[in-house]
N, C-alpha and C positions, 0 to 999 in steps of 0.2 A: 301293160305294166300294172304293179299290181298299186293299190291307194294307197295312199300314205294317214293315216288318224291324223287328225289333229291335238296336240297336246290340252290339255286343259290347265290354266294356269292358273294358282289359288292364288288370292288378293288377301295379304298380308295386313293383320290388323295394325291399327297405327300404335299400337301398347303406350298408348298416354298414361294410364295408370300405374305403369309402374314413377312415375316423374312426381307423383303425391305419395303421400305416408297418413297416415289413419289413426288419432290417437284418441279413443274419447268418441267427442261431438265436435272435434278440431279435428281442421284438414288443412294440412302441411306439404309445402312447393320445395320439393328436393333441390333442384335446380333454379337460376335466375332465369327470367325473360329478356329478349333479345330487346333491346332499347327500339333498333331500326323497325322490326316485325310486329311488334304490339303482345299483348296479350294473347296466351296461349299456344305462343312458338318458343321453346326453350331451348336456351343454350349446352349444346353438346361437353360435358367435362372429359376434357383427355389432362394429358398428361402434367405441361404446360403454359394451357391457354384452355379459353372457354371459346365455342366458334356455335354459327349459327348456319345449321343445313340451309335453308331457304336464299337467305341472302350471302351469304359469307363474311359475316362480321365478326372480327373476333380482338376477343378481350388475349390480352398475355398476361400472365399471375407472376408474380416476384419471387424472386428467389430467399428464402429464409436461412439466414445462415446460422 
């Protein structure tokens, strides 16, 4: 039979930089930090709620009428 390759799978950069903004000599946190997680694990913004990849905690956002 013939071999089969093995795939090579690329590792995905963690793009934290996109979660700051750059103004100046000031560096601005797009996003909150997860209370449970500490520093330098940010909460995910969807639609309505903030939730956090690692643990699953999440905040719900109110409704504005």
């Amino acid at each position: 039979m013939a071999e089969k390759k093995a795939k090579e799978k690329k590792k995905k950069s963690s793009q934290k930089y996109k979660q700051y903004e750059v103004k100046g000599s000031d560096l601005k946190r797009k996003n909150k930090f997860c209370p449970k997680c500490g520093v330098g694990v940010f909460l995910a913004a969807h639609n309505n709620r903030l939730t956090c990849g690692k643990c699953g905690y999440t905040e719900f956002l109110k409704k504005e009428k």
